[in-house]
Each structure stands twice: as structure tokens, then as C-alpha cells.
N, C-alpha and C positions, 0 to 999 in steps of 0.2 A: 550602493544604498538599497538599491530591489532586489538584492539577491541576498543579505543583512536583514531584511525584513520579512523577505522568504522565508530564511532561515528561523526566522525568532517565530514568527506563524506556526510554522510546521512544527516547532519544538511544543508551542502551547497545545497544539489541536492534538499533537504524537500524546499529551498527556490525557486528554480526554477519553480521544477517539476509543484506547482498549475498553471502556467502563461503559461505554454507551450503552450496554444491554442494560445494569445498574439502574443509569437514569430512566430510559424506557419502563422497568420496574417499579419504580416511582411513578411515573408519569402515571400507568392504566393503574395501581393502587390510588392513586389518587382520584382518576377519572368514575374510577366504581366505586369506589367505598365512602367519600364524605358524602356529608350531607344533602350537597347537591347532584350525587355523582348516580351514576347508573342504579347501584345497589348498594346503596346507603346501609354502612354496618357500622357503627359505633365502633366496637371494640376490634375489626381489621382497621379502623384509619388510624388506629391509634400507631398503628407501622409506620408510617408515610412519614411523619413527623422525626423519628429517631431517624432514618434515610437521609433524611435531606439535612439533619444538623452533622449527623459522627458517620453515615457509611460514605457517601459523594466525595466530600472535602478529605477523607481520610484515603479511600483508593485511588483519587486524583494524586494525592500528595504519596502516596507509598509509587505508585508508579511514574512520577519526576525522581522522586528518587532513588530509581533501581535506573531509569536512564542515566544518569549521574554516577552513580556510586554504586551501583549493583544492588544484590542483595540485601545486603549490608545498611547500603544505602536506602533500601526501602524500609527497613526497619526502622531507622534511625527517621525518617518522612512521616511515619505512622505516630510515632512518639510525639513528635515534636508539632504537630496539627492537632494533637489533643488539647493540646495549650492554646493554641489559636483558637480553636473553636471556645473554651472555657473564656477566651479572654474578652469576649464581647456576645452580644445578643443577636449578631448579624448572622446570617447565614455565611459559612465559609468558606465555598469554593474558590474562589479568588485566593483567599489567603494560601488555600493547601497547593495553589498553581504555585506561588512565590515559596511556600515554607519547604516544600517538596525538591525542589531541585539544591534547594539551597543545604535544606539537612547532607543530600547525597555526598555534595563538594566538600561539606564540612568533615564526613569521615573518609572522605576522597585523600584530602590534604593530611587527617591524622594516619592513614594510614600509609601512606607514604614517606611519612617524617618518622616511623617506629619501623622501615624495613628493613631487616637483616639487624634488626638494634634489640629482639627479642629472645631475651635468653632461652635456648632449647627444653623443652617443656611446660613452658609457661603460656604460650601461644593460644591456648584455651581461652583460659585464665583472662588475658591481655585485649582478644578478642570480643570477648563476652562483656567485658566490665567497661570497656571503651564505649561499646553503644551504648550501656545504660549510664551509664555517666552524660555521655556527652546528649546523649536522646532527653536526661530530666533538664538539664542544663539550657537547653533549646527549647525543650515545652516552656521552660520558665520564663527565657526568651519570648516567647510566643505570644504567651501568656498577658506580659507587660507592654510588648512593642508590638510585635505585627500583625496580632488582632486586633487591638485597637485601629493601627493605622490603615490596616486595609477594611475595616470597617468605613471608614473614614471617608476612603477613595471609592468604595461600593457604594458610600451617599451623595458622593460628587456624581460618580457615572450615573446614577439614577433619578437622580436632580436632573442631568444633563435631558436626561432619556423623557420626561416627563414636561420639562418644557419645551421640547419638539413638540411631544402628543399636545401641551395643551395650544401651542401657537399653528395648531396642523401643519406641522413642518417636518413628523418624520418620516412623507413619503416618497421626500427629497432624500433621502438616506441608500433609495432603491438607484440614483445617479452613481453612486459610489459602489454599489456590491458587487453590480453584474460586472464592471472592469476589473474588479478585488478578485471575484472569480475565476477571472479567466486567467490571473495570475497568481493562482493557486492559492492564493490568499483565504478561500472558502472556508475551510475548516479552522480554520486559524480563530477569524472573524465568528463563525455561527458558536464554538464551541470553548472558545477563550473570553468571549465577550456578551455575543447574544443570551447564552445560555443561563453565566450569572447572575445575568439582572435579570432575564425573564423567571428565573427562578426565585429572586427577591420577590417579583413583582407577584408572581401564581402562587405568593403565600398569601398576600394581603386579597388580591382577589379571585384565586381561584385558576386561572390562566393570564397565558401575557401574549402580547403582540409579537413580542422579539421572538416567539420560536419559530414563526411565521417569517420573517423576514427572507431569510435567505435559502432556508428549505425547501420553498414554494417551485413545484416542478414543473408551475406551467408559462413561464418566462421561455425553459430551455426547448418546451414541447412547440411552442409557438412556431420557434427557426428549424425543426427537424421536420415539422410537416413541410413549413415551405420549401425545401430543399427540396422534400420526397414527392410534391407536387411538381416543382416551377424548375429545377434545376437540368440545366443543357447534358451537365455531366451524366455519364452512364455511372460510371462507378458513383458517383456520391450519390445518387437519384435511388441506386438498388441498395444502396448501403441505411439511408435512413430510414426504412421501415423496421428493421433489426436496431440501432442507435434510438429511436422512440422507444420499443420495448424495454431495452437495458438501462433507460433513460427514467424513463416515467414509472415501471413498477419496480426495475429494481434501483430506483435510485441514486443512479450512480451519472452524477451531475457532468461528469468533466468528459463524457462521451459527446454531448456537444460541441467542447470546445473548438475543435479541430473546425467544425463549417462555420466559428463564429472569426477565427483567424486563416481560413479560405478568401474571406473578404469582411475585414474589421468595422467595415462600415453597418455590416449586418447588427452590430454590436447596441446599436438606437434601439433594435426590435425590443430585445430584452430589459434594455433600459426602462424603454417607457411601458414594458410589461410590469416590471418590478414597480415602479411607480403606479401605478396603476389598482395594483393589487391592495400593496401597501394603503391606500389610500382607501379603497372600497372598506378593507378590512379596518381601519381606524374610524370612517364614518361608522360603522355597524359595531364598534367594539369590540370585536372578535379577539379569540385567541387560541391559543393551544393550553393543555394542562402540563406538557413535557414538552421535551426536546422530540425533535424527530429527523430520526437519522438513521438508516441513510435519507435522502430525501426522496424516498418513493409515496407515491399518493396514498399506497397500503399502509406507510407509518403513519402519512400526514391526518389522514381518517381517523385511523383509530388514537392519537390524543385529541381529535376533537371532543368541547364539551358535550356533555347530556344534553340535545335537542339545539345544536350549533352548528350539526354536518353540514346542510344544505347552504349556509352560511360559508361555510370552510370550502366546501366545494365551490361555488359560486366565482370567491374570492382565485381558486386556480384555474378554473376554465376564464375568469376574465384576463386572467393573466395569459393562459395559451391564445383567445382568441384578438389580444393588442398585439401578442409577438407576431403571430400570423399576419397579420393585415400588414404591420410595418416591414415585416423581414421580405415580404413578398414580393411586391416592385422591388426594392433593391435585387432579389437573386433574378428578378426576372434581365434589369435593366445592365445587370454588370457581370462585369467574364470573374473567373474564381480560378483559385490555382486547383493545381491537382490536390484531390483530398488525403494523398498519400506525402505530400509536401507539408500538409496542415500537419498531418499528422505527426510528422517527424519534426516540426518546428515543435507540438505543442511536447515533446516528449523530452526535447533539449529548454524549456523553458521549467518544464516539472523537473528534471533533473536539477538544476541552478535552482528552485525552491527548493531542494532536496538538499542541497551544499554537494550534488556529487557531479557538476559538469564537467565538463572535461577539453581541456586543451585541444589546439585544432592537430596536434603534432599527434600519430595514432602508434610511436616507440617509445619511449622514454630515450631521452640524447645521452650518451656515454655507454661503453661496451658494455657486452652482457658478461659477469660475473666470471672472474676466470677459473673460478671452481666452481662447479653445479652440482649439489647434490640433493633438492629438493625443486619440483616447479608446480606450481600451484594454479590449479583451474578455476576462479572464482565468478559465480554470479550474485544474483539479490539474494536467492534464498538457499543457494547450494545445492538443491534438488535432481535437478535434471541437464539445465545445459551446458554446467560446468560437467556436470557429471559424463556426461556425454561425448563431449569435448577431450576429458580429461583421460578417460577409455581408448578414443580413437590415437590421440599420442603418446599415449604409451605403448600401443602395440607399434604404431609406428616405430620408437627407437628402441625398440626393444633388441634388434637385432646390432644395434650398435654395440653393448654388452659395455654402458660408461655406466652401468648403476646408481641411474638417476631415479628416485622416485618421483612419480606423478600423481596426486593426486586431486581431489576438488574440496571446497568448502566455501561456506557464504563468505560474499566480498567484507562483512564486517567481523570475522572469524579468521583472517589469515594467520598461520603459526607462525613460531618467532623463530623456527628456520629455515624460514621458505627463502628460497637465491632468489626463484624470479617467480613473479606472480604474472599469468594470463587473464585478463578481464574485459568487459565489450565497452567502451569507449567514457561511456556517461556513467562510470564505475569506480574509474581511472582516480578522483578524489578520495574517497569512500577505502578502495585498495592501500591506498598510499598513506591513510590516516592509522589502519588498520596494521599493513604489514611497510614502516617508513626505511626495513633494511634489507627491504626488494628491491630487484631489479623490477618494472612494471610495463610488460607488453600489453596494449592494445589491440585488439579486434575489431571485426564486423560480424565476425558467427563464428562458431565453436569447429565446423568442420573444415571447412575450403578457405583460407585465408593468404595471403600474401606475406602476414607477417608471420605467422605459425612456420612458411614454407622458410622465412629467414631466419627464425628458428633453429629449424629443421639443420639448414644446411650449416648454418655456424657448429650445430653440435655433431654433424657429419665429418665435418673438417677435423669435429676435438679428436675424433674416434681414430679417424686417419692419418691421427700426430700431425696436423696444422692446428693453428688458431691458438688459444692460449691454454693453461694449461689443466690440463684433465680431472674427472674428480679420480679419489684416493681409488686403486685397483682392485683393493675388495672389501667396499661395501659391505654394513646390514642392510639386508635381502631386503626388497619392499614389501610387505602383503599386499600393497595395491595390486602389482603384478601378474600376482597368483592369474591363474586360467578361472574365468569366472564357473558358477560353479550352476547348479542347472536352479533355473527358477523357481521360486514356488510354484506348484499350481495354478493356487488362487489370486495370483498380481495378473496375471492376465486373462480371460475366460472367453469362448467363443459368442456372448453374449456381448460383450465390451470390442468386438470387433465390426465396423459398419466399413464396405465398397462400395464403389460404384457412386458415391454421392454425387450431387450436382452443385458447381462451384457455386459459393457464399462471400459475403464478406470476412474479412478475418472474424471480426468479433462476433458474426455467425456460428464461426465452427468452432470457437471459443468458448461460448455458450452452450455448443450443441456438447460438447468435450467435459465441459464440467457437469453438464447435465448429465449424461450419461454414465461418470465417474459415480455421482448421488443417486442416481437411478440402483444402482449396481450392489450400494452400499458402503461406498470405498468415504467417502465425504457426506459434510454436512451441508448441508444450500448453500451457506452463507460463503462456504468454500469458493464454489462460483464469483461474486465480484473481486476477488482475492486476486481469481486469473486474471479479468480482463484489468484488473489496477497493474498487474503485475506487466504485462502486454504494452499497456500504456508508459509503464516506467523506462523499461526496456525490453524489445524485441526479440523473444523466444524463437525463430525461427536460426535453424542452425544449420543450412546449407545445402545442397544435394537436394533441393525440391523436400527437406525434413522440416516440420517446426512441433518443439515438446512444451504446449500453453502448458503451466502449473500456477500454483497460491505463490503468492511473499512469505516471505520470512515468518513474519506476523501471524500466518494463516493456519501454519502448521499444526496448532492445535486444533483445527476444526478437522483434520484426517482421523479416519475412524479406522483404516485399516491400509496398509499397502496395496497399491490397485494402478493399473496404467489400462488405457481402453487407444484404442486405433481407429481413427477416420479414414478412408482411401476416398479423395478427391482427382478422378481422373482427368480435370480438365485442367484443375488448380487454385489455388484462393491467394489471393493476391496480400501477401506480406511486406508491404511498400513497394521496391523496386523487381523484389523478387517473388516469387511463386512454389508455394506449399504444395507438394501432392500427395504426403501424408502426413497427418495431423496427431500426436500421440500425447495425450488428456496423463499428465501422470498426478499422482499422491504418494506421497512415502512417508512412511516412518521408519524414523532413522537412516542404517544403510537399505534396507530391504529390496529396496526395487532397483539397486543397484548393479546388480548381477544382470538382470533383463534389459538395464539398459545395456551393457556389456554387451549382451546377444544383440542388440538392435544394432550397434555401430560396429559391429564386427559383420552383421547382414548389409548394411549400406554404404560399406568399404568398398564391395564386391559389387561391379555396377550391373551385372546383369543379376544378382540379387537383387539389385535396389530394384531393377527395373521391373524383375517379378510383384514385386512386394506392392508397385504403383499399380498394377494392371491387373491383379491376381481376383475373380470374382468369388471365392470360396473362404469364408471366415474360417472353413478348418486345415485350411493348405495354408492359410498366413497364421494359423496357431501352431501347427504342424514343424513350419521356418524358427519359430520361437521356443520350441523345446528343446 
């Protein structure tokens, strides 16, 4: 049932989350240009208005249905949200959550019931006339049933909403988020729910409470100072003065979690923070004019109303300063686990909101394929530690000469010839949805594995004439294979090269990593939380004392140019159980930086390479190794 719920969370918030810039746009047109707003302009608020009837509710619902149905399906979401919106006076983002996935399924199902049933040449034709048929046919739908009725259900939830605030009962509401939180239920909750009715609500007056609700950063700020104060631990003690930073301005909530399931009892701090807050801010009226997300206090600021900051602030320093006082005796009074145990609890708990956890079994049961002619290296977003991974064994069996290709690609891109797909544990669903006529090995890292070595030697045995039986003896050649070819210049530069650092937290040198990717020109900021979520999902460290942080999948359009940058950590930064001694920050587009990864794992094959590469104090002798 929590993992069902997870699931459905994540599918609402996956539709928002990409448009956030959208609503933010909204939010400060609104903040400056009505009447009451900073700079009152007539004829700019006249924007804010078409925004929030036809753009929100239409790219909510075009992107449920490109989740859905692809392209296709987002076209067909866009259509058919026209009609919703025409079909009632309400605002419609609700409806385009519901109209939006639903469009996608609907040419999901037609176009699967017309495949291979399409006479050759007509596919144009057939393709073209399907959406706009079935896209009026659904607006008309829209039109009569699901804007009315989810009008309907936006007056019940805001009825619901409204007799909280008048019986002061919704700061009882803050009982329920911070546990919703911590089981990832966050964005589900602020962006599926808060958002629509605080958006009903900021028409009629201007701003709403609900944006406030769970955005509010000073619940998490509360239990990260007490840590960084009161906690016995070393590692957790050095760790939350960097988790505040990444916390409070950039926003990124679930950096927390890990000290709040260290000892869940800590869990009251935030509770009776959230309550707390909520409660100040409903005596004084207070609100936001938009959403604010991510939930750093630099969003939460800037949609506050015209002459309401000191207000707005007020309400999240009260909130950091209940979490503080309450989270504090407890860390003082109670033992906590290792912060490296929270961590990996909280990563298999985000995984299961995610639908991709993964069985405790780390092979798939039943032999490996007894023809192999493709095996596939997958991660989140295909970039780097597949890529990496996928480099290193291929040179491995290269000398076997059974002409197998290797190569990588994101864990939801698997090809539909792939024999056996390679992936790291909490992927393992995700893999198996993706490519269901793989065979599906399990990991712990891309370089050093146990299972790779099983592998390894099953395919040693095929070469040897044991085991079963071979692929075909001559093979189309892989490009993969090829000898990689010399880098560009400019993916790596003596400038994007730091030694000699002094050990950090992981998400330190995470931060430090992506920072300096943007520094460089390679990304855009926003690239940066992209790493540490991606970190958080699963663990980019790949072995040999290597880890390669990158963006998600998602992120990739915030890379502005091909770029990889190098940390040398001489003493080590601690990546759960094991230990980074070099850190390498990448960004790609496309293949590009695929070739340099080639050069990196063909250097760290070689251990007295590797070991130059840790101890080497000259950024042009470690640029020198990469040419």
C-alpha cells in the first residue's frame, strides 16, 4: 500500500515538478504587476491571468501525457485540456493532472490496436488524423465531463481547506507532512495538491497559505543545526554544516532525511516545527503569491507579498528555532546509527517511492543466455557510470574475440536486443520494465564487482568451448569497441582540474564538482541539485577509490556543453562504506565525453596509474595522462 502510494505521488509531482519555472513565472508577474504588487502595471497583469487559465493546466497536462503516451501523447493532453478548461470557470490544473495522462493512454491503446494493420504509405496520413480526431473527441469529452467534475472536486478540497482555516485546525495538518516527507511523499503532496488550491485560493485573494505549507525550510534547518551542534558523531557533526547549505538555499529538502531516520524519534522536532509555523502564519494571514520550489528561502522570499517578508521570514525562523530546541535533547540524549546507514536506508526507501527497488537477490535466478550478443551497462541517466563501467568490460573481453558488443544506455532506454543487461541494484525494477527480454545482472559499482567477475568467467569458459553455447563466429563488428579516439580539448581543461583537497562530505565534493562544472561554463546552476538528487537515488561511486557525481536523466537539458572537471582527494570522502580519492564532476551531451571517459578507465585499470592519478600534485601532469 506505501509503495502504491509512493508510486501514484511521484507520478503527480513527475507531472508538475518539470513546469516549476512556468509557475515561478506566474508567481513574480504576479507579485510585481497587480495592483497590489511591487510595480503595479495594468496592462503586464494582464499576462498572469491567461497563465494560469491555458499555459499551467495545458503543460501540466501535455507532460502526463508525453509520460503516457510520448509525443504523441502530449499532443493529444494539450488538445484535450482545452476543453477542460472551456468547460468550466475553475481554474484547471487538477483537471489537466487527470485529462493529461489519460489523453496519453488513450492513443497508447489506439496505437497499438492499428500496429502493423497500416497500409504502407498511409502511416502519415493515419498518424496525423488519429490525434486530431481523437484530440476533438476528448476536448469534447473535457468539455461536458471532466471540467465540470473536477471543478466540482476543487470545491469540495477547498471547502475542505477553508473549514480547517476557519475552525484553526490547519496547523494540525503540519502532524501529517513532515512523516509524508520523509516518505517521499513531499512533492506529490505540495505540487499535486497544495499547489491547486493555493492557486484557487491566490486568485480570489491575492496569495494562499498552502504554498507555505510544506515548502517552509525551517522545520529541516532546525535538526541540521542540532546535529551540527549536539551530535557525538564525527562524521554526521562535519557533515551538517554542508547538508544546511544544500538544505536551506538550495533547497533541496530530502538532504535532511537521513539525520531524521538516524533516530526517528527526532521526527517531533519537525513536527511541532511545521505546526508551529503553520500556525503563526494562519494567526497573521500570511501567504505566498506562487509556489515555491525548490524550497530554498531564496524562492520562499521572493513570492512573498509586497510589504509581507518580515512576516514570511518570521514564520521560518520560528520554525528553525521549535525544530532546534526540540530535536536537541533528543540528539543530545540518544545513540544514532551511522549517518552512512541512514543514508542508504533513505536511498532504498526513495527507490520503492520511485517503483525501482529491488529484490534482496543481487543476479537474476536462471542461466545467463546461451547466446550473447549484446550486454548492456545501464544507469539513471546513462552518462557516466554506465558509461564507464561499460568501457572497462569491454576491454576486458575483448581478447576473448566472442563478438559481443557492450555498450551503456539509461536504465529506462534499454534496446530490444539487449541478452543481458548490467545495472546497480535499486535499478533492477526500472531495467526489467524497460528491457523484460534480458537477462538482468545486479551490481554494487561499475568497476570491482563480484558479479561482473561471474560474468566475466562464464564468458571465459564460452571462449574456451565450455559452458553453453557461443555467439555466431563472425559477428557485425561493434563501434563500441573501436579504440577510443583522442578527446576533445575542451571536455577537460587545466582549470577544471583541483589536488591535493582536504577530505569533505560526499555531498561536499558534490557540490564542490558541480560547482565548478558551472564555474567553467560546462552547466547551468540548476544542474547542480540534479547531482546531489542523482547521488541520493543511487550511488555514483564506481570503485577503485573513483566516483563520477553527474545530473539525472531529467537534467540533461541544463548542460550547455560537454565538460568533465577532476577533484584529487588525498585522504578520501567517504561514499558510504567505501572511500573516493577521485571525484570526476561530468556533463555530456550526447556521446561526447565518452571517449575521455574511455581514457579515464583505461588509466584506472592500470593500478600504478590509478595510483599516480590519487597522489599526482600538478593539474598539467593529470591533464598530460588524459591526452
Amino acid at each position: 500500500m506505501k509503495t502504491a502510494v509512493q508510486k501514484f505521488g511521484k507520478f503527480l509531482s513527475a507531472m508538475v515538478m518539470p513546469n516549476i519555472g512556468a509557475f515561478i513565472a506566474w508567481g513574480l508577474i504576479t507579485a510585481l504587476f497587480i495592483e497590489k504588487g511591487w510595480l503595479p502595471n495594468p496592462q503586464l497583469e494582464t499576462i498572469q491571468g491567461p497563465m494560469l487559465t491555458y499555459l499551467l493546466p495545458i503543460l501540466i497536462a501535455y507532460q502526463g501525457g508525453k509520460m503516457v503516451g510520448g509525443d504523441r501523447g502530449a499532443v493529444m493532453a494539450a488538445i484535450a485540456t482545452v476543453g477542460v478548461i472551456c468547460g468550466t470557470d475553475a481554474k484547471m490544473l487538477i483537471g489537466g493532472m487527470l485529462m493529461g495522462p489519460f489523453a496519453g493512454l488513450v492513443i497508447k491503446k489506439f496505437d497499438k490496436a492499428v500496429e502493423g494493420k497500416i497500409p504502407a504509405g498511409f502511416e502519415m496520413l493515419v498518424n496525423n488524423f488519429s490525434v486530431g480526431i481523437i484530440g476533438m473527441l476528448l476536448a469534447i469529452f473535457g468539455y461536458y465531463v471532466i471540467g465540470p467534475v473536477m471543478a466540482a472536486v476543487l470545491a469540495f478540497l477547498s471547502a475542505g481547506v477553508e473549514i480547517l482555516i476557519s475552525h484553526k485546525l490547519l496547523p494540525l495538518v503540519g502532524i501529517f507532512i513532515e512523516p509524508a516527507k520523509v516518505l517521499f511523499l513531499n512533492n506529490a503532496i505540495n505540487h499535486g495538491i497544495f499547489t491547486p488550491i493555493g492557486t484557487e485560493q491566490s486568485i480570489e485573494a491575492g496569495k494562499s497559505i498552502m504554498y507555505m505549507i510544506e515548502a517552509n525550510p525551517g522545520p529541516g534547518l532546525g535538526v541540521l543545526l542540532a546535529y551540527w551542534l549536539f551530535s557525538k558523531d564525527k562524521t554526521t557533526k562535519s557533515s551538517a554544516p554542508g547538508a544546511i547549505i544544500i538544505h536551506f538555499l538550495g533547497g533541496i529538502h530530502e538532504i535532511y532525511f537521513p539525520y531524521v531516520l538516524m533516530n526517528p524519534v527526532v521526527l517531533i522536532a519537525p513536527i511541532c516545527a511545521s505546526v508551529a509555523a503553520i500556525l503563526f502564519y494562519s494567526i497573521t494571514g500570511a501567504g505566498l503569491v506562487g509556489p515555491s520550489s525548490p524550497g530554498s528561502i531564496i524562492a520562499f522570499m521572493a513570492v512573498s507579498p509586497k510589504g509581507e517578508q518580515f512576516i514570511v521570514l518570521a514564520g521560518v525562523l520560528i520554525a528553525a528555532v521549535v525544530s532546534f530546541l526540540v530535536a536537541s535533547p533528543i540528539i543530545k540524549m540518544s545513540g544514532a546509527k551511522n549517518l552512512d546507514e541512514a543514508t542508504s536506508q533513505m536511498q532504498s526507501m526513495k527507490a520503492e517511492a520511485k517503483g525501482t527497488a529491488a529484490p534482496s537477490a543481487s543476479v537474476n535466478t536462471g542461466a545467463i543466455p546461451g547466446v550473447v550478443k549484446k550486454i548492456v551497462f545501464s544507469c539513471d541517466a546513462g552518462m557516466g557510470s554506465s558509461a564507464m563501467g561499460a568501457t572497462k568490460f569491454r576491454n576486458r573481453i575483448k581478447h576473448l574475440n566472442l563478438g559481443i558488443t557492450v555498450i551503456n544506455t539509461s536504465v529506462d532506454n534499454v534496446p530490444a536486443d539487449a541478452d543481458i543487461v548490467v545495472c546497480q541494484e535499486v535499478l533492477q525494477e526500472r531495467a526489467r520494465a524497460s528491457g523484460p527480454q534480458a537477462h538482468i545482472i545486479t551490481i554494487g559499482n561499475f568497476l570491482a564487482d563480484p558479479n561482473l567477475d561471474a560474468l566475466y568467467k562464464t564468458l571465459e569458459d564460452r571462449a574456451n568451448g565450455g559452458g553453453a553455447v557461443p555467439a555466431p563466429a563472425a559477428p557485425e563488428p561493434a563501434p563500441a569497441a573501436e579504440p577510443a579516439k583522442a578527446a576533445k580539448s575542451d571536455v577537460i581543461i587545466k582549470e577544471g582540474i583541483k589536488t591535493g583537497l582536504a577530505s569533505v562530505t560526499k555531498e561536499e565534493a558534490i557540490q564542490a564538482a558541480g560547482e565548478l562544472l558551472h564555474k567553467l561554463g560546462y552547466v547551468n546552476e540548476s544542474y547542480i541539485p540534479a547531482m546531489q538528487e542523482r547521488e541520493r537515488t543511487v550511488s555514483t561511486y564506481m570503485g577503485l577509490g573513483v566516483a563520477i557525481p553527474h545530473g539525472t536523466a531529467e537534467a540533461k537539458g541544463e548542460v550547455k556543453k560537454t565538460g568533465i572537471v577532476m577533484l584529487q582527494y588525498p585522504d578520501g570522502v567517504s561514499f558510504g562504506e567505501e572511500k573516493a580519492y577521485l571525484v570526476f564532476g561530468i556533463a555530456g551531451i550526447g556521446d561526447e565525453h565518452l571517449d575521455l571517459l574511455a581514457k579515464i578507465g583505461g588509466i584506472i585499470e592500470e593500478e600504478a596509474q590509478l595510483e599516480k592519478l590519487k597522489t599526482v600534485t600538478s593539474p598539467e601532469e593529470v591533464l598530460a595522462m588524459f591526452q
